[in-house]
ROSE-4610 file (N, C-alpha, C; in Angstrom, 1 decimal, always signed):
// ROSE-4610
residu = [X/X/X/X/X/X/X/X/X/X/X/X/X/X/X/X/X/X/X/X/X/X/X/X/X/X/X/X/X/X/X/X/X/X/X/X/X/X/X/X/X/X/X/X/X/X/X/X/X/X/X/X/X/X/X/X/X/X/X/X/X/X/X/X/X/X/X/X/X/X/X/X/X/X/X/X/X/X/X/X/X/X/X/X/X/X/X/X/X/X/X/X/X/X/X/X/X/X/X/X/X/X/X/X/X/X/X/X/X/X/X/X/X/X/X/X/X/X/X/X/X/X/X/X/X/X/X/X/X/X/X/X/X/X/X/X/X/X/X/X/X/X/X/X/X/X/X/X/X/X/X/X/X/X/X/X/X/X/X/X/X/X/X/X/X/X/X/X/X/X/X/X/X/X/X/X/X/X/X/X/X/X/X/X/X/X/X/X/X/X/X/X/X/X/X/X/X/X/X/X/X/X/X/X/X/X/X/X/X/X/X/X/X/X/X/X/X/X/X/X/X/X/X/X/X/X/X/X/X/X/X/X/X/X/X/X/X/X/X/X/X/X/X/X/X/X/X/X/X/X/X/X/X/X/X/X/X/X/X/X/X/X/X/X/X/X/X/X/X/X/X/X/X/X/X/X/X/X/X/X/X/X/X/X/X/X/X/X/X/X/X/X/X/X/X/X/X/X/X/X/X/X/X/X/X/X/X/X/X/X/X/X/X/X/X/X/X/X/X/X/X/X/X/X/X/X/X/X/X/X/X/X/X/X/X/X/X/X/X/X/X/X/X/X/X/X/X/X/X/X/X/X/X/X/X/X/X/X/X/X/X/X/X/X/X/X/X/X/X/X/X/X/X/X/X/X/X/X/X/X/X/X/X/X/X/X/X/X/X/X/X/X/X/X/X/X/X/X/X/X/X/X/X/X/X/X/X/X/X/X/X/X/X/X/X/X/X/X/X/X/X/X/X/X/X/X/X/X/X/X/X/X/X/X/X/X/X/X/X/X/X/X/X/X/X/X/X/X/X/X/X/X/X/X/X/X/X/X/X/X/X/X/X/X/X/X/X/X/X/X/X/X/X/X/X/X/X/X/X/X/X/X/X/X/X/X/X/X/X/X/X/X/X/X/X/X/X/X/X/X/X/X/X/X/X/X/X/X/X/X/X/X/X/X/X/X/X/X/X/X/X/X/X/X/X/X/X/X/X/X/X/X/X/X/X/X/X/X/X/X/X/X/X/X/X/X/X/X/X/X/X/X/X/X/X/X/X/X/X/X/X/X/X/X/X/X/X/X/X/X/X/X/X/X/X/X/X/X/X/X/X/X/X/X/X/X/X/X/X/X/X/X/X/X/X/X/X/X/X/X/X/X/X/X/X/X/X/X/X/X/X/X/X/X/X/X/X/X/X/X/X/X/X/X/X/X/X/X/X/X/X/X/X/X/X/X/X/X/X/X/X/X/X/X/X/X/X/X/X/X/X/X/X/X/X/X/X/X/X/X/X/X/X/X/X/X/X/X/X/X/X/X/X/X/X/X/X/X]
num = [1/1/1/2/2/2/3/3/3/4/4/4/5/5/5/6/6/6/7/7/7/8/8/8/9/9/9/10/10/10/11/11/11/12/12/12/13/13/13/14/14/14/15/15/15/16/16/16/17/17/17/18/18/18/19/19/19/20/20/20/21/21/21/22/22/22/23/23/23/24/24/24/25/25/25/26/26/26/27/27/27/28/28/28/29/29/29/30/30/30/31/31/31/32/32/32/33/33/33/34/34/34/35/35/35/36/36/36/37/37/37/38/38/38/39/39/39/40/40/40/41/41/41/42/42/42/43/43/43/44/44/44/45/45/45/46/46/46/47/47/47/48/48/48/49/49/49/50/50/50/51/51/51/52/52/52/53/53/53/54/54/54/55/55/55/56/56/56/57/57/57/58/58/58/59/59/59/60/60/60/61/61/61/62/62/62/63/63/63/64/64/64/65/65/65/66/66/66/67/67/67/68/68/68/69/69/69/70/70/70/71/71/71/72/72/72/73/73/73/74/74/74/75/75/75/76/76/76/77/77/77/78/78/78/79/79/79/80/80/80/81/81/81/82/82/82/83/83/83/84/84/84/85/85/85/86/86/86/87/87/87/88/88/88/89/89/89/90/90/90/91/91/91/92/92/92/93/93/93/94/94/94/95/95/95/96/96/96/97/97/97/98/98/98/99/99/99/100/100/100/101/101/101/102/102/102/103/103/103/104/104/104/105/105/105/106/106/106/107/107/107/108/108/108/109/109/109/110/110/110/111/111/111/112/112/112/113/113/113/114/114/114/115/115/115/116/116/116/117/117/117/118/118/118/119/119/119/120/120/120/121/121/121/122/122/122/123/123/123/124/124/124/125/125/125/126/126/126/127/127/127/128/128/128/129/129/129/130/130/130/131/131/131/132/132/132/133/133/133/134/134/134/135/135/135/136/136/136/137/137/137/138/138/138/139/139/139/140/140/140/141/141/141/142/142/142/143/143/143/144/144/144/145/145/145/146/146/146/147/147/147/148/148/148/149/149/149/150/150/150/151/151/151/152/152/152/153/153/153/154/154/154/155/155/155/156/156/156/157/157/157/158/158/158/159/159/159/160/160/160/161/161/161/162/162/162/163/163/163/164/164/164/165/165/165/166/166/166/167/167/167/168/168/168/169/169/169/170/170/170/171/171/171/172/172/172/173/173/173/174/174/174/175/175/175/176/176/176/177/177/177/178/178/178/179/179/179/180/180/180/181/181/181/182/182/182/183/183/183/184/184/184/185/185/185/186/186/186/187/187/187/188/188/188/189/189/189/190/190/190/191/191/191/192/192/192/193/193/193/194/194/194/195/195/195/196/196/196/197/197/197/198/198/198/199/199/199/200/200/200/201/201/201/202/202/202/203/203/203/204/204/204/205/205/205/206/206/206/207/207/207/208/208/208/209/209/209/210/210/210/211/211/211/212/212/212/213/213/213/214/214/214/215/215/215/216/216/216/217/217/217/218/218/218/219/219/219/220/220/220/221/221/221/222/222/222/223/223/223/224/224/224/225/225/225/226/226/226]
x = [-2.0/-3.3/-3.1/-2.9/-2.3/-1.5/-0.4/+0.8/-0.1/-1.1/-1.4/-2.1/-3.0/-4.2/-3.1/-1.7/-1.1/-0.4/+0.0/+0.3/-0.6/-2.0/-3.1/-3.2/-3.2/-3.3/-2.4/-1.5/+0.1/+0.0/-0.5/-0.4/-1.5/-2.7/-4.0/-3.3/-2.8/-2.4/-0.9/-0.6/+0.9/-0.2/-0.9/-1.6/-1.3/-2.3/-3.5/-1.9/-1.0/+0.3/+0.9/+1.1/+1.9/+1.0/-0.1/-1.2/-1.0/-1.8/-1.5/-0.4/+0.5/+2.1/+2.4/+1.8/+1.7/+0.8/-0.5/-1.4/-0.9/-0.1/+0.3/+1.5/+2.1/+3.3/+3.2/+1.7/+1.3/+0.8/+0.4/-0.6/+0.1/+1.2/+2.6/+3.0/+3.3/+4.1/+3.1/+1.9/+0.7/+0.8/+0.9/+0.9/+2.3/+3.4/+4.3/+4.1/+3.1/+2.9/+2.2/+2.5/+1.7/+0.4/-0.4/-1.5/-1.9/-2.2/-2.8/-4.5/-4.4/-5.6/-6.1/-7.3/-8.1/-7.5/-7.3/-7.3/-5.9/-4.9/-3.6/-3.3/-4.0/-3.7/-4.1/-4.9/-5.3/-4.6/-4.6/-3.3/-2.3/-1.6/-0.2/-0.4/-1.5/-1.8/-2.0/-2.7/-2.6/-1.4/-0.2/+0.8/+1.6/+1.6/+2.2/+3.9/+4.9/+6.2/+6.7/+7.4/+7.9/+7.3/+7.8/+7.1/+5.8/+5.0/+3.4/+3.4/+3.2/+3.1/+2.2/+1.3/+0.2/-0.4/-1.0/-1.7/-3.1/-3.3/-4.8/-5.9/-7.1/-7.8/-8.8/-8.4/-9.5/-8.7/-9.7/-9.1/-9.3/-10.3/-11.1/-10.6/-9.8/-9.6/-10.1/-10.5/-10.7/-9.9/-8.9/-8.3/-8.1/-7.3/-7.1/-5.5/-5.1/-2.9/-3.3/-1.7/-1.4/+0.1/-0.3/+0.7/+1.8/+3.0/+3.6/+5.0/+5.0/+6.3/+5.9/+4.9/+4.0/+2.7/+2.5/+1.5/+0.0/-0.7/-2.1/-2.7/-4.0/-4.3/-5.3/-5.7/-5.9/-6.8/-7.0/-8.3/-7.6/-7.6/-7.7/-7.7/-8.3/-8.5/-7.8/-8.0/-6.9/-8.0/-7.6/-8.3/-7.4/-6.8/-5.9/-6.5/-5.7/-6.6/-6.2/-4.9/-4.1/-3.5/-2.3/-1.9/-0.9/-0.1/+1.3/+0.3/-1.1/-1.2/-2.1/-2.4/-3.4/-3.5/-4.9/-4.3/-5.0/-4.3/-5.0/-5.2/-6.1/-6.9/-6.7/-6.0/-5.4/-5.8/-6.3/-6.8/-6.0/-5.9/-4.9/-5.1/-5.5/-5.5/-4.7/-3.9/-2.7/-3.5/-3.1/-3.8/-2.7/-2.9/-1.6/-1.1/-0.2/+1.1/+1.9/+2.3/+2.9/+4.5/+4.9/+6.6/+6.8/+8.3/+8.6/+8.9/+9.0/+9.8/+10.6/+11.7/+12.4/+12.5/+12.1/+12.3/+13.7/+14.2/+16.0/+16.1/+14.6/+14.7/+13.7/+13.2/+12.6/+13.2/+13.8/+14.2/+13.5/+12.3/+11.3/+10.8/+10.4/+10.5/+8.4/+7.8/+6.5/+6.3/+4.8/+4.5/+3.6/+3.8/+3.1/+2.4/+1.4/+0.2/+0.4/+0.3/-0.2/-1.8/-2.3/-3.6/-3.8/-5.4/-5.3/-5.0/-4.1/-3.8/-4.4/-5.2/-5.7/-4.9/-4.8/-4.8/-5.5/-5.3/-5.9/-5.7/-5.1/-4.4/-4.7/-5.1/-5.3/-3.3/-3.6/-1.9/-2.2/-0.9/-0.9/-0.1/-0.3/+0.8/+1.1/+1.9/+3.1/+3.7/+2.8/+3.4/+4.6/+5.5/+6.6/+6.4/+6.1/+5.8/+4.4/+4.4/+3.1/+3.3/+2.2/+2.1/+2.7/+3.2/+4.0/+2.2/+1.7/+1.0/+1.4/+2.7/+3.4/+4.1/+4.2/+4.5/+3.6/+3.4/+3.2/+2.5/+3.7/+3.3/+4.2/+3.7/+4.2/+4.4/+5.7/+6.0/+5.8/+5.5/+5.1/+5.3/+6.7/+6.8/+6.0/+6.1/+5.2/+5.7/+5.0/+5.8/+4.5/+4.6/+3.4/+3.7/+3.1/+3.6/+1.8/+1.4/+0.5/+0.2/-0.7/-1.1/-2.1/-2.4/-3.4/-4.0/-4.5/-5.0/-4.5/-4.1/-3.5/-4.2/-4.8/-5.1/-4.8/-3.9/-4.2/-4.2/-4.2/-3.9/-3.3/-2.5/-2.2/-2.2/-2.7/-3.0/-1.9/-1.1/+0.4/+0.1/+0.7/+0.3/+1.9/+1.3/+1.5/+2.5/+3.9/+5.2/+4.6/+4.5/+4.3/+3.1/+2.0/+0.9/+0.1/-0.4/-1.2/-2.6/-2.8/-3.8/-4.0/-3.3/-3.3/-2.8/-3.6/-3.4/-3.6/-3.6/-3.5/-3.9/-4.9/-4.8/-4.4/-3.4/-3.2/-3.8/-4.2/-4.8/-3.9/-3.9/-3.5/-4.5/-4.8/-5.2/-4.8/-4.0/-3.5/-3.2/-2.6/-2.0/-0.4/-0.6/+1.0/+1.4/+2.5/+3.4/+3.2/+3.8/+4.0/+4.5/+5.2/+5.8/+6.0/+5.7/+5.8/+6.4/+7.1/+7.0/+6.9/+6.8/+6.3/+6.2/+5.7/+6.0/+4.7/+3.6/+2.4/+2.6/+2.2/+2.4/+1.0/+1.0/-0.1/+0.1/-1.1/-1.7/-2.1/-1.6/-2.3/-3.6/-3.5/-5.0/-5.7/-5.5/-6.6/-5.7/-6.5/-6.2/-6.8/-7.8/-8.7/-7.8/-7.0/-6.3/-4.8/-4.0/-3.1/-2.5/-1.0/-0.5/+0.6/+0.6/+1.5/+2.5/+4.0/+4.5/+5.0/+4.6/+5.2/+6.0/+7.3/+7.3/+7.2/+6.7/+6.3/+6.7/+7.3/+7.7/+6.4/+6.3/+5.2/+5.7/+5.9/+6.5/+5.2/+5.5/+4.6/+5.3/+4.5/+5.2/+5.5/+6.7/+7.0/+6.2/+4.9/+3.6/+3.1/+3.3/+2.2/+2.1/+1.6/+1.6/+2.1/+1.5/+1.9/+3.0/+4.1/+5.3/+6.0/+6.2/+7.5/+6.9/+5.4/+5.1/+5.0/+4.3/+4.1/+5.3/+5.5/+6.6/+7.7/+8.2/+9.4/+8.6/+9.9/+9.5/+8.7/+7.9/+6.8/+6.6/+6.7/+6.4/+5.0/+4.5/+3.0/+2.9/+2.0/+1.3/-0.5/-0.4/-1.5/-2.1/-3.6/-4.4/-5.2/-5.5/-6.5/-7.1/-8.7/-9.4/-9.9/-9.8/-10.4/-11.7/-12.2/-13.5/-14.1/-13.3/-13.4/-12.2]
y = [+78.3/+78.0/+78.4/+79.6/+79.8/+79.2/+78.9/+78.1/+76.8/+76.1/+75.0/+75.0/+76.0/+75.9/+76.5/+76.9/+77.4/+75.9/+75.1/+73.6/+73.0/+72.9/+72.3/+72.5/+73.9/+74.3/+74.0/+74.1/+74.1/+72.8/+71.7/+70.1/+69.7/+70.9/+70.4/+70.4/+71.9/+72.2/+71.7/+71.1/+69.9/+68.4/+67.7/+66.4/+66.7/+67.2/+67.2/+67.3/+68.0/+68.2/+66.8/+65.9/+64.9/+63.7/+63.6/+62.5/+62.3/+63.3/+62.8/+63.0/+62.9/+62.6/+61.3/+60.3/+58.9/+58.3/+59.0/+58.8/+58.5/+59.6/+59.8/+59.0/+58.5/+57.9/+56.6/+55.7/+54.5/+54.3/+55.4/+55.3/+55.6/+55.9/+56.1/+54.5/+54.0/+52.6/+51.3/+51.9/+50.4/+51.0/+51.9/+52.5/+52.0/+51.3/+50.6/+49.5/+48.4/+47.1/+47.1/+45.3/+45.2/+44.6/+45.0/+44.4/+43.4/+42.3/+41.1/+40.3/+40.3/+40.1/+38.3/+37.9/+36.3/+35.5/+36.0/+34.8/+34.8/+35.5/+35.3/+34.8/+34.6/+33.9/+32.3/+32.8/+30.9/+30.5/+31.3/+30.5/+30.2/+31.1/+30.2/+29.2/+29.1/+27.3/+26.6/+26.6/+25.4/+25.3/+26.0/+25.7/+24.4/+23.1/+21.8/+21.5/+21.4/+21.4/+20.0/+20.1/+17.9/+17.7/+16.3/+15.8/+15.0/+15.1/+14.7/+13.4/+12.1/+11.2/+10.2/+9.7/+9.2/+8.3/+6.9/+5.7/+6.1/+5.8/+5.7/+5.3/+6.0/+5.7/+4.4/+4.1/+3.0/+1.0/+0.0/-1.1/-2.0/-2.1/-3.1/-2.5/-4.0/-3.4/-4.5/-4.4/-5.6/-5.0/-6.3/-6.1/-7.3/-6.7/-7.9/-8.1/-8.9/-9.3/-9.7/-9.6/-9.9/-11.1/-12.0/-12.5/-12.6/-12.4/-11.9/-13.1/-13.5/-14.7/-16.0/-16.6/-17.7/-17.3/-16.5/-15.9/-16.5/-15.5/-16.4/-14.9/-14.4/-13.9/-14.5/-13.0/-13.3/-12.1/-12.6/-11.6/-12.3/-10.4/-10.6/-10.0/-9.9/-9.0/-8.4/-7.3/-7.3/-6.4/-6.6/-6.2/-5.8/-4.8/-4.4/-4.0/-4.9/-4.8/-3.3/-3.5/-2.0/-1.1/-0.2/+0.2/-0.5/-1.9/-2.3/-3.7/-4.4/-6.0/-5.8/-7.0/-7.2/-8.7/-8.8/-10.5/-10.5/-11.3/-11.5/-12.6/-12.6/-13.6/-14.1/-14.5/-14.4/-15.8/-15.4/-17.0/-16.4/-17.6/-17.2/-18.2/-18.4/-19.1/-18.9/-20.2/-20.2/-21.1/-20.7/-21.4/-22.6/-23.5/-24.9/-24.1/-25.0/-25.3/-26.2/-26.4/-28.0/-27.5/-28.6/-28.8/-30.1/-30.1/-31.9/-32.5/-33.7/-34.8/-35.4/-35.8/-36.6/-37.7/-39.4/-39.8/-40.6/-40.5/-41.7/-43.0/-43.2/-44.7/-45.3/-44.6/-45.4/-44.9/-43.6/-42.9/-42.4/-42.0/-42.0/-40.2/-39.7/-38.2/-38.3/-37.3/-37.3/-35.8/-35.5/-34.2/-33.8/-33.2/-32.8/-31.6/-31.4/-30.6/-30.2/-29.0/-28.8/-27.8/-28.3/-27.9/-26.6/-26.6/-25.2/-25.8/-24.5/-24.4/-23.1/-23.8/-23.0/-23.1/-21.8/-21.2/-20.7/-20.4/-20.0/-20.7/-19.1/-19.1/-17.6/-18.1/-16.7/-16.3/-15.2/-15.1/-13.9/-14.4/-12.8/-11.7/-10.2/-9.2/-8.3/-8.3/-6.8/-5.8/-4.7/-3.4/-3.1/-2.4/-1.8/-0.3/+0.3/+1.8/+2.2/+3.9/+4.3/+5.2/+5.9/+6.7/+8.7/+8.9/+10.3/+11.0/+11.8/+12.9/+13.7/+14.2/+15.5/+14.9/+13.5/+13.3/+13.1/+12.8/+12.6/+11.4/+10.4/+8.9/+8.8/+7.7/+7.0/+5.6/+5.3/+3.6/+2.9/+2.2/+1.3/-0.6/-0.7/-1.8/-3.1/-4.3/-5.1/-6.4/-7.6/-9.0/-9.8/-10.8/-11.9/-13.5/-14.2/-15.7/-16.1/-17.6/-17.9/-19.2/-20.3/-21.4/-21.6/-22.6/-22.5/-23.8/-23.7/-24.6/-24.5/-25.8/-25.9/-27.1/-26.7/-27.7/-27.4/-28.4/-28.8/-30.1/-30.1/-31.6/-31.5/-32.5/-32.8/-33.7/-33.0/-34.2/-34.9/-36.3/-36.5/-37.4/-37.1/-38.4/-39.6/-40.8/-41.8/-42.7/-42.4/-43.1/-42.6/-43.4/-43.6/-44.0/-43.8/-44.9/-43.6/-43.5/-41.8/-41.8/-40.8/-40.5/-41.0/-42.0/-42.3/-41.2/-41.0/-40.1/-40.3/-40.1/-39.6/-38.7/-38.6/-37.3/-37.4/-36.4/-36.6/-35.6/-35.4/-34.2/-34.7/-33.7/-33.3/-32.2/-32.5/-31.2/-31.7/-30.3/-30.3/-29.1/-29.2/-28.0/-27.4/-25.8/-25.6/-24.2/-24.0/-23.0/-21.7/-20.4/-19.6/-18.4/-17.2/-16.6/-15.2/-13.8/-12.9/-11.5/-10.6/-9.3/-8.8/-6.8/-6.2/-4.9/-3.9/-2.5/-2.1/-1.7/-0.7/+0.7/+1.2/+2.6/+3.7/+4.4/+4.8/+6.5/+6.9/+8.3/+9.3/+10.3/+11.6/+11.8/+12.0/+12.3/+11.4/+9.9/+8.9/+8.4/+8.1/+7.5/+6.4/+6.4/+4.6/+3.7/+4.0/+3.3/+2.9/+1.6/+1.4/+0.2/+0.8/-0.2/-1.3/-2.6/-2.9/-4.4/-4.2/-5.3/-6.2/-7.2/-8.0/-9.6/-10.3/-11.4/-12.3/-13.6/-14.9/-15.7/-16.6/-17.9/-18.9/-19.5/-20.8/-22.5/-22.6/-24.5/-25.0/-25.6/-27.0/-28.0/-29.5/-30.0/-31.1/-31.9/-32.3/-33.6/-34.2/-34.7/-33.6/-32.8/-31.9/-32.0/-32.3/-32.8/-31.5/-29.7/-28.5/-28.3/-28.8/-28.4/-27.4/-27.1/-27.0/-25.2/-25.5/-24.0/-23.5/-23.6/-22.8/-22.9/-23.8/-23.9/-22.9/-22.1/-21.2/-20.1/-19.3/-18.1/-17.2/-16.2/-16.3/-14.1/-13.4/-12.2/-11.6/-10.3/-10.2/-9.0/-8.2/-6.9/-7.0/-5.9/-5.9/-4.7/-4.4/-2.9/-3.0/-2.5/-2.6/-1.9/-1.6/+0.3/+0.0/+0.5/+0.4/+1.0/+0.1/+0.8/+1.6/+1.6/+2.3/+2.1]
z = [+59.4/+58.6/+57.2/+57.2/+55.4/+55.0/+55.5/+55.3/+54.3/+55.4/+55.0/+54.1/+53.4/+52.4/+51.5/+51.5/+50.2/+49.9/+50.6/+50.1/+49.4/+50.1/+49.5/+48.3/+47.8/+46.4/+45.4/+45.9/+45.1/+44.9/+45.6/+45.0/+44.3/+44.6/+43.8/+42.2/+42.2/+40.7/+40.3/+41.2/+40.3/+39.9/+40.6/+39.9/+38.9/+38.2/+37.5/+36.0/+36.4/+34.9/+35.0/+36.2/+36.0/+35.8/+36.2/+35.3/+34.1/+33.4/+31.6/+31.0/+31.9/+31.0/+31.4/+32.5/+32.2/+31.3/+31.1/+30.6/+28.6/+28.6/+27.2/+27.3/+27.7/+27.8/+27.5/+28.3/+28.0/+26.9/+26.2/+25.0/+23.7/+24.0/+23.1/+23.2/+23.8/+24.7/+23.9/+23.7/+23.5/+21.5/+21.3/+19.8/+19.5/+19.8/+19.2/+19.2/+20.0/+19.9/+18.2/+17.9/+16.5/+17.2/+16.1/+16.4/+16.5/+17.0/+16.7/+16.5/+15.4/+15.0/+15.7/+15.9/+16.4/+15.0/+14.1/+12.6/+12.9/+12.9/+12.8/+14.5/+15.2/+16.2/+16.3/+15.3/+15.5/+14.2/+12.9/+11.8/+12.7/+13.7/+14.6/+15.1/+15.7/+16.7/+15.8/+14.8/+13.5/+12.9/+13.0/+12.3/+12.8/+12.1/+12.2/+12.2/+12.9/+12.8/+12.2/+11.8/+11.3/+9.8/+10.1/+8.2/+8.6/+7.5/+7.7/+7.0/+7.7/+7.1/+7.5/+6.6/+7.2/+6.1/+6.6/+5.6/+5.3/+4.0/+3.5/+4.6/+4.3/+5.3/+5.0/+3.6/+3.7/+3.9/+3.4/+4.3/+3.4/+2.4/+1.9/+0.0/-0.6/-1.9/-2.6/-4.0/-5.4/-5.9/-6.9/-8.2/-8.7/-9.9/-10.7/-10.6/-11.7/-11.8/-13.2/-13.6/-14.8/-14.7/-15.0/-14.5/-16.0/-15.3/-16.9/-17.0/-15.8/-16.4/-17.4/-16.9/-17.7/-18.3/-18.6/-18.9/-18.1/-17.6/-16.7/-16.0/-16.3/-15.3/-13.6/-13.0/-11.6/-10.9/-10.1/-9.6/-7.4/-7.2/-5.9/-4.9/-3.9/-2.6/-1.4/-0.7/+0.5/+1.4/+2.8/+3.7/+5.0/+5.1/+5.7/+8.0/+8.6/+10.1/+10.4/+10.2/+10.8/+9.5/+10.1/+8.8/+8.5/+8.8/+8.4/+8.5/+8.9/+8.7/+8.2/+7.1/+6.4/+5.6/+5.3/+4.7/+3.2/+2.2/+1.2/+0.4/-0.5/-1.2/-2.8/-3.2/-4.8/-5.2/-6.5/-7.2/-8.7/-9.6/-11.0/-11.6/-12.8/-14.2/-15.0/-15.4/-16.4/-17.6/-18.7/-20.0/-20.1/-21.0/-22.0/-22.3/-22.4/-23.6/-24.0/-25.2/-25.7/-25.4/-25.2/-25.2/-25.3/-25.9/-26.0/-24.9/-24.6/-23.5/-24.3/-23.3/-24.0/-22.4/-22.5/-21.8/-21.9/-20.9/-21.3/-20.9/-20.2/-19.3/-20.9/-21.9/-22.9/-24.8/-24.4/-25.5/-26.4/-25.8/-26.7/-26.4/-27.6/-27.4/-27.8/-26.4/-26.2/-26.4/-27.3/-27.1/-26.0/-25.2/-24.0/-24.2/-23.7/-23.4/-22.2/-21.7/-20.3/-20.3/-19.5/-19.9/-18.7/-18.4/-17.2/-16.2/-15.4/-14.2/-13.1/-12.2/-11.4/-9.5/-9.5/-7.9/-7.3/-6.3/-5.1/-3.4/-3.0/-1.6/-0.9/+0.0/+1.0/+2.0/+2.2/+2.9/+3.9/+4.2/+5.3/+5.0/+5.0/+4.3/+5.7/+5.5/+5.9/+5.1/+5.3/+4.7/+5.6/+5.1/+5.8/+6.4/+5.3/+5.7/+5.2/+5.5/+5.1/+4.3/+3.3/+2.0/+2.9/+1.9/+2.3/+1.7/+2.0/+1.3/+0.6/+0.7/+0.5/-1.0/-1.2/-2.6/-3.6/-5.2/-6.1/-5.6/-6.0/-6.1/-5.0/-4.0/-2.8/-3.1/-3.0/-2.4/-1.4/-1.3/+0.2/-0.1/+0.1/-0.2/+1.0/+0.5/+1.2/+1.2/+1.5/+1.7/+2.6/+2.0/+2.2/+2.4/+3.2/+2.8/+3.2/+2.5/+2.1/+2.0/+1.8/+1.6/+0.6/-0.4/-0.7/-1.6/-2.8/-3.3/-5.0/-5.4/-6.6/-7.3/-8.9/-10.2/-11.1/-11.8/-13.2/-13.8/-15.6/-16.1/-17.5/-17.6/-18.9/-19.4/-21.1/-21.7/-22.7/-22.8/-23.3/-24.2/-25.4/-26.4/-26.1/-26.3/-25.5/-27.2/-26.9/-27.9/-29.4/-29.8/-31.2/-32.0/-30.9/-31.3/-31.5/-32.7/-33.4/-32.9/-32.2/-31.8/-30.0/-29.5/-27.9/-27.0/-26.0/-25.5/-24.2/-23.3/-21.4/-20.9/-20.3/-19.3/-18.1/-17.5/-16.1/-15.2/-14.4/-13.1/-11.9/-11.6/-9.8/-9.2/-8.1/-7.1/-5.6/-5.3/-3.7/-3.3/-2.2/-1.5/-2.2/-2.0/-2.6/-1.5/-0.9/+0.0/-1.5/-0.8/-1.9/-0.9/-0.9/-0.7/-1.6/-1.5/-1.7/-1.3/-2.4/-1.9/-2.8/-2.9/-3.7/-3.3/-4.4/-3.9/-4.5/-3.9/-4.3/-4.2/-5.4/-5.3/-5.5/-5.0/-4.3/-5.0/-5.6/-6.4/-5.2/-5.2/-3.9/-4.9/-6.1/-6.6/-7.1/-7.1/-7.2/-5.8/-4.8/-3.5/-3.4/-4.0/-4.1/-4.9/-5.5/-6.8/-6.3/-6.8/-6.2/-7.3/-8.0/-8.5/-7.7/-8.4/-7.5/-8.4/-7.8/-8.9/-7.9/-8.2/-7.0/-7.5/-7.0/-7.6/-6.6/-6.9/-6.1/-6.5/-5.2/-5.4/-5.1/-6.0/-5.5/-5.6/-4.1/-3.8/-4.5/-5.8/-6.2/-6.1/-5.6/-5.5/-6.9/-6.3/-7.8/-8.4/-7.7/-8.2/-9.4/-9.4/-9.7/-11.2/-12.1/-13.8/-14.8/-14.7/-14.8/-13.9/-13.1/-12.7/-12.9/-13.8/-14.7/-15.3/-15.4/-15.8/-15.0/-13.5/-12.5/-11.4/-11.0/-10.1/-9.7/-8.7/-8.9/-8.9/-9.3/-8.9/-10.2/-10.2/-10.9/-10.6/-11.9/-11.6/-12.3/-11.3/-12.3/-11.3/-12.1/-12.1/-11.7/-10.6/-10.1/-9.8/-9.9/-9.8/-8.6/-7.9/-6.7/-6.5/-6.8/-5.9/-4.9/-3.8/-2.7/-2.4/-1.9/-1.9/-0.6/+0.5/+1.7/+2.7]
């Protein structure tokens, strides 16, 4: 019976020394962890891996062109469905201009007039890629083919006879074919230059032939309005 109440004791008073040296051991153990703060846990989940690249969010643009091979300007639209299809709307006024003829079936040299020449064709576009964010200025080259509507007239004075003159008109249908590179502002994002050259099939009825026909370069501005 003593035997047993001297063990009792002897283990009451061993606990109680080997508790808080786990106690202190864990609390030493958690005092080398770093801290981690809620903000610096959630800056890590927001952190993005890869390159960030992504199209304007808007769809709907007005601008104008400058058409610079024949001189003529133009006013025209785009309306983009996705980010790589979109269709557009281009009309263009070309002013006269005199040049000589020389015909060989009469030998007879005429001064010709070419008077205005109007377009207008709607098309369909293909962007290729989309605007980097992470640059300055972004390229995004493009390519279009189109149909549309084609007038002009000229007025020809007629051999030798002073003061006789002619007018001729045409209006019809003309093919046309484009590509081009818009380049695109991180800090004006509504705004968008773009140079593009076009071929336009006139056909060889057409009385202004010769100025519009072929291939044809011009400058264009566009802001988007959403």
């Amino acid at each position: 019976m003593q035997l047993a109440s001297w063990v009792l004791v002897t283990s009451t008073l061993v606990a109680p020394s080997t508790r808080p040296a786990t106690t202190d051991a864990g609390v030493r153990a958690d005092e080398k962890r770093p801290a981690v703060s809620f903000a610096a846990a959630q800056q890590r989940s927001t952190i993005v891996t890869g390159p960030v690249s992504s199209a304007p969010t808007y769809r709907f643009g007005l601008g104008g062109s400058i058409v610079v091979s024949n001189r003529g300007i133009g006013a025209s639209s785009r309306y983009w469905f996705t980010k790589h299809i979109g269709v557009s709307a281009m009309a263009a006024w070309r002013p006269g201009s005199e040049y000589m003829s020389y015909s060989p079936l009469t030998g007879a040299t005429s001064r010709l007039r070419t008077s205005t020449t109007i377009t207008a064709a709607p098309s369909l576009m293909v962007m290729l890629n989309e605007t980097d964010p992470n640059r300055e200025v972004s390229f995004r080259p493009y390519m279009g083919v189109g149909a549309g509507y084609i007038y002009g007239s000229r007025v020809a004075a007629l051999g030798t006879t002073p003061g006789a003159t002619t007018t001729l008109t045409y209006s019809g249908r003309t093919d046309q074919a484009y590509a081009g590179t818009e380049m695109f502002f991180r800090d004006y994002q509504n705004l968008a230059i773009s140079a593009e050259m076009i071929y336009i099939n006139v056909p060889n009825s057409f009385v202004n032939r010769r100025s519009v026909d072929g291939l044809n370069f011009q400058l264009a501005a566009h802001f988007y309005l959403k």
